[in-house]
C-alpha positions as CSV (number, residue, x, y, z in Angstrom):
1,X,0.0,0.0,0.0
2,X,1.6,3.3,-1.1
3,X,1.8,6.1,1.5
4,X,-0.4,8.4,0.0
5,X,-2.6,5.6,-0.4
6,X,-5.6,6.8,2.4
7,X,-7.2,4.2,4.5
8,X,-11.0,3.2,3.1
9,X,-11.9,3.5,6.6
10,X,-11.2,7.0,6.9
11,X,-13.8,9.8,6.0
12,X,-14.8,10.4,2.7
13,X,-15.1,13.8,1.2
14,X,-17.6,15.4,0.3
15,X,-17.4,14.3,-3.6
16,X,-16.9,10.7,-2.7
17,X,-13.7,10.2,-3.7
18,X,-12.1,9.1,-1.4
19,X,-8.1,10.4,-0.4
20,X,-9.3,13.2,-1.9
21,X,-9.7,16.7,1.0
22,X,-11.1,19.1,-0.6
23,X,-9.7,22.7,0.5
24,X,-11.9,24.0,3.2
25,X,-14.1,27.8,1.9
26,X,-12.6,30.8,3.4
27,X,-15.4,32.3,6.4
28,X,-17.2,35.1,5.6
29,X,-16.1,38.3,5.7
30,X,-17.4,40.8,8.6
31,X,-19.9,42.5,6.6
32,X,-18.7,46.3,5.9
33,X,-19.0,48.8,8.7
34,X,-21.4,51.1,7.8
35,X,-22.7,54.0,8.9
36,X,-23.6,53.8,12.5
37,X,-26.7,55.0,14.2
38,X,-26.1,57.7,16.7
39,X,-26.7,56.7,20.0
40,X,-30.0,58.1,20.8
41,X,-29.9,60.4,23.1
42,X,-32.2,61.4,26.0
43,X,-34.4,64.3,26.0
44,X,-32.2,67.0,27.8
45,X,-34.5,67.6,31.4
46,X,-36.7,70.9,31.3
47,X,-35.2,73.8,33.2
48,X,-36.4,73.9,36.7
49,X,-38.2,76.9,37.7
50,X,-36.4,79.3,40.2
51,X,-38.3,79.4,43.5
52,X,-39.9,82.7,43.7
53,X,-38.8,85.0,46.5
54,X,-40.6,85.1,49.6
55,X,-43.1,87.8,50.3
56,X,-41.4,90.6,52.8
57,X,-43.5,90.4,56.2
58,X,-45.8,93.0,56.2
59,X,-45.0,95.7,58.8
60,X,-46.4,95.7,62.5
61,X,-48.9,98.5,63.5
62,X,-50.4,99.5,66.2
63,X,-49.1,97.8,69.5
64,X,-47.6,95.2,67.8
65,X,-45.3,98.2,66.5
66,X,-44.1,99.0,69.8
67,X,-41.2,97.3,71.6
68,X,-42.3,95.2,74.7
69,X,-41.9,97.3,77.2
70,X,-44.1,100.0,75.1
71,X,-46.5,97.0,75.0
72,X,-46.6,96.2,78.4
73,X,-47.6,100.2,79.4
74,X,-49.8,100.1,76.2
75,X,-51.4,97.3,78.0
76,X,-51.7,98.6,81.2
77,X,-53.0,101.9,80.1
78,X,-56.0,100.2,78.2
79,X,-56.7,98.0,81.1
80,X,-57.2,101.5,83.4
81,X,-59.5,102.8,81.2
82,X,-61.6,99.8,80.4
83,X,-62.1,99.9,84.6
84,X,-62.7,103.0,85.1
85,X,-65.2,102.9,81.9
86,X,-66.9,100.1,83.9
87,X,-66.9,101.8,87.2
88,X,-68.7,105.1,85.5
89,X,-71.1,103.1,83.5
90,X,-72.0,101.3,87.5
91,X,-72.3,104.3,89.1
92,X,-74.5,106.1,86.4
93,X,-76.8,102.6,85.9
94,X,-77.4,102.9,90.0
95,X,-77.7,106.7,90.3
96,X,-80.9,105.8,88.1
97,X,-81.8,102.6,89.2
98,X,-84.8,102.5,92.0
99,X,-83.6,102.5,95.9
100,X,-82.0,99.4,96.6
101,X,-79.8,97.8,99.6
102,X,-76.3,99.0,97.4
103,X,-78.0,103.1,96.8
104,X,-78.8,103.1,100.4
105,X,-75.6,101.7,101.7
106,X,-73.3,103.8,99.0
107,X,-75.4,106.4,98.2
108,X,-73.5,109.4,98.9
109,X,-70.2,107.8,97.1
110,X,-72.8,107.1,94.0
111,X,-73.9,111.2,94.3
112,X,-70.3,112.4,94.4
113,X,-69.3,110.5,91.7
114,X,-72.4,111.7,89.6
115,X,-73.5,114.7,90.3
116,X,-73.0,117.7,88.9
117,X,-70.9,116.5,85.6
118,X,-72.7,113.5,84.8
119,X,-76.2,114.3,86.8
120,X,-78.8,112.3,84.5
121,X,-82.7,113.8,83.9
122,X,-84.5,111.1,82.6
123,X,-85.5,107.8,84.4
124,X,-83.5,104.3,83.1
125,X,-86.6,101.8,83.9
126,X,-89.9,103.1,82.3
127,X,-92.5,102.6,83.6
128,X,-91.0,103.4,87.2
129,X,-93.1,101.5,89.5
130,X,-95.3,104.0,91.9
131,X,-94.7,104.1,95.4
132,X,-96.7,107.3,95.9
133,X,-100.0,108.4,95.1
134,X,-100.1,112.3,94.3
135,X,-103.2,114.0,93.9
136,X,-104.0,117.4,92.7
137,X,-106.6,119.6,94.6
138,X,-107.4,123.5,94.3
139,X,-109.7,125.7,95.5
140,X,-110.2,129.1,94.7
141,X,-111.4,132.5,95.9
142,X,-114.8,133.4,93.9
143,X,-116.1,137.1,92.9
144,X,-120.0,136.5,93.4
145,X,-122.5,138.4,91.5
146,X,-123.6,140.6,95.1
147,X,-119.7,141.7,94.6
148,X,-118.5,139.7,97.6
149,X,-115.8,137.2,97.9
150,X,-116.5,133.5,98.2
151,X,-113.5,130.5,98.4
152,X,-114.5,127.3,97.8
153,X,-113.7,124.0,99.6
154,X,-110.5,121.7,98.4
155,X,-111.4,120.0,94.9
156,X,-109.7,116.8,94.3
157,X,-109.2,116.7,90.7
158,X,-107.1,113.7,90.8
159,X,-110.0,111.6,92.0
160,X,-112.2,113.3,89.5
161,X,-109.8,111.8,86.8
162,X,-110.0,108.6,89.0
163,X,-113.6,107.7,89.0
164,X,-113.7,108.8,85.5
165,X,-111.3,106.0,84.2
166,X,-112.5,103.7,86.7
167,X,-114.5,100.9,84.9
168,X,-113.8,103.3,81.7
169,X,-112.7,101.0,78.6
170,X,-111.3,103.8,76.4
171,X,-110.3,106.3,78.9
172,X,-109.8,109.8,77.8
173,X,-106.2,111.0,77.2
174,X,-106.8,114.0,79.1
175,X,-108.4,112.5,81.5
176,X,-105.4,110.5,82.4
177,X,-102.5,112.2,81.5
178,X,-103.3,116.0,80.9
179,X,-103.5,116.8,84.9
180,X,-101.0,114.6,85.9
181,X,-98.1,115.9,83.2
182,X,-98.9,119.6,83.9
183,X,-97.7,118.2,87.8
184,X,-94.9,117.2,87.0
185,X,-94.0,119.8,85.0
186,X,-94.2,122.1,87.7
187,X,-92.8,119.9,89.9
188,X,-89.7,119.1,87.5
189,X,-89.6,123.4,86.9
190,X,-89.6,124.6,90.8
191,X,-87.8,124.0,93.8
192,X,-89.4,122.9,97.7
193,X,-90.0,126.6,97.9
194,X,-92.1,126.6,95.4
195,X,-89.7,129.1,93.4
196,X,-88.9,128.9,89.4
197,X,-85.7,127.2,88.6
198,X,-84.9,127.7,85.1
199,X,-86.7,129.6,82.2
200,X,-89.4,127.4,81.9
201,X,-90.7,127.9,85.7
202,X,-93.3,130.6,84.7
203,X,-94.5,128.8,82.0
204,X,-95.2,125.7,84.1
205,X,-97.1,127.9,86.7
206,X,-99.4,129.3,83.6
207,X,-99.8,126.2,82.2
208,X,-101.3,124.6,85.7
209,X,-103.1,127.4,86.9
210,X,-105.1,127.3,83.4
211,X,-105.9,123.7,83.6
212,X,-107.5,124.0,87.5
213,X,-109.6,126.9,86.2
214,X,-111.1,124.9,83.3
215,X,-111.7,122.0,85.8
216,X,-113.2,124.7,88.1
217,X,-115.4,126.3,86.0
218,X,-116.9,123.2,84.7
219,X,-117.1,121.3,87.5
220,X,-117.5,123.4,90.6
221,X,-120.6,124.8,91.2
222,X,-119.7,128.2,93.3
223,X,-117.5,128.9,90.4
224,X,-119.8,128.8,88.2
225,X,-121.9,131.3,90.1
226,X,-118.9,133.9,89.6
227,X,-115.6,134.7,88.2
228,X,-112.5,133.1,90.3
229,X,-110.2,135.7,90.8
230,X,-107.5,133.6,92.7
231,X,-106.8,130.4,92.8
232,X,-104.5,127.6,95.2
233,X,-103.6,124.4,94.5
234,X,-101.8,121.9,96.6
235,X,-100.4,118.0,96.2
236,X,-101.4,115.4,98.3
237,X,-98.7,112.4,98.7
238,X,-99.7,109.3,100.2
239,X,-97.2,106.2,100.4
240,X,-98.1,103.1,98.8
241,X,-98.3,100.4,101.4
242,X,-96.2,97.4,101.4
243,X,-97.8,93.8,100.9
244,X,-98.7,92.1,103.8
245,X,-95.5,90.0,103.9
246,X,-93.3,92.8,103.9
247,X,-91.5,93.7,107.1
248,X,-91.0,97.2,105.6
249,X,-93.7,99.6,107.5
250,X,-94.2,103.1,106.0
251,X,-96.6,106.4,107.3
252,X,-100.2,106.4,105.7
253,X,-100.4,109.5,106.5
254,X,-100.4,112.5,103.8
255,X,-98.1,115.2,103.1
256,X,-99.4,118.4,101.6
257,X,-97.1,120.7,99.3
258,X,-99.3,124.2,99.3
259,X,-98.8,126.2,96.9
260,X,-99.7,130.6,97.3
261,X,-102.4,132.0,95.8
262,X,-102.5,132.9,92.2
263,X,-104.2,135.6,90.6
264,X,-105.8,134.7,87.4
265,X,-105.8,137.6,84.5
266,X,-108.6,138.6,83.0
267,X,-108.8,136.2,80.0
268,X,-108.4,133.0,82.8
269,X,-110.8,135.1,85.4
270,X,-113.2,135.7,82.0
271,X,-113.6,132.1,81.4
272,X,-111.5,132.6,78.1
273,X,-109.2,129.1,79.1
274,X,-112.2,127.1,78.3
């Protein structure tokens, strides 16, 4: 067997032949390089926004303005005269109020505090509960027609008005409050002695003395007989008396405030008021 002989038993080629190797095929070349995709690149981030400055605080006023210790006095200051606000408005709200145990206990500190700079003329509880009874009487001095001088006996007008509204649905105004105002009028316009205190004191005295000589005239029966040349007119108090289970014990007795004689002129002594 020659050397170059090959064995049968080794591997044929691919054409059959056998000894026969054919040459193996070159590999494949790398395919050309070719133009290479960028790389992609991501989206660049947006541009955060800058923070916005803080507002400036906006400046203190008032107390807040003021350094502590200003505060503190500031403080103190307001806290006087929110008391002594509080005190006035107490001793003004019992200088008005009806008698009670604090008035009758304090009453002079409650008038010195009051009166005369911050003395009050009108009445905080309306109505004001009576405690009194006040009635109005006259009489007067009568010119008869013999020429001689007649004066007539006391005339309550009060209970006139009285046993007119008595049992009286629809009471007249005047009958209840024309008598009664003109009072305390005079009352409210003259002093204990009777005198005028202020400008309106003679005004008060015409306007009373015109209302008894209407009620005289048309009521009283000497009057009518004459012309009144003078009349008087006094105020009877009485004291309302306490319940039964009150321990408090007032007079029943009256107390008369006489007033002088009045001349009438000759339109009231003519009847010309009526």
């Amino acid at each position: 067997m020659d050397a170059y002989d090959e064995d049968p038993r080794g591997p044929q080629g691919p054409d059959g032949s056998a000894g026969t190797r054919l040459p193996e095929e070159p590999p494949a070349p790398p395919p050309p390089p070719g133009p290479t995709a960028a790389p992609a690149t991501e989206a660049a981030p947006a541009p955060e926004a800058a923070p916005a400055p803080e507002a400036a605080p906006a400046p203190r006023t008032g107390v807040a303005a003021l350094s502590p210790r200003y505060q503190v006095g500031a403080a103190l200051a307001l806290a006087v005269v929110a008391v002594a606000a509080c005190v006035h408005l107490l001793m003004v709200f019992l200088s008005l109020a009806p008698a009670n145990t604090v008035t009758k206990q304090h009453g002079k500190a409650i008038e010195e505090w009051v009166y005369p700079e911050f003395e009050q003329n009108w009445k905080l509880f309306a109505p004001n509960p009576l405690q009194q009874n006040i009635a109005v009487q006259v009489r007067a001095e009568v010119r008869m027609r013999d020429g001689g001088l007649r004066t007539t006996g006391w005339t309550d007008l009060s209970a006139q008005d009285g046993a007119a509204i008595d049992g009286n649905l629809a009471p007249s105004h005047t009958q209840q409050n024309l008598l009664r105002r003109a009072w305390d009028f005079f009352s409210a316009t003259h002093g204990t002695d009777n005198r005028p205190v202020g400008l309106r004191g003679s005004l008060s005295e015409q306007y009373l003395r015109r209302i008894v000589v209407m009620r005289l005239y048309q009521d009283d029966p000497t009057s009518r007989e004459g012309v009144i040349q003078r009349v008087q007119i006094r105020s009877s108090t009485t004291n309302v008396q306490p319940p039964p289970w009150s321990r408090e014990r007032v007079s029943d007795k009256p107390v008369y405030r006489l007033l002088p004689w009045w001349s009438l002129s000759s339109d009231e002594a003519a009847g010309g008021v009526r």
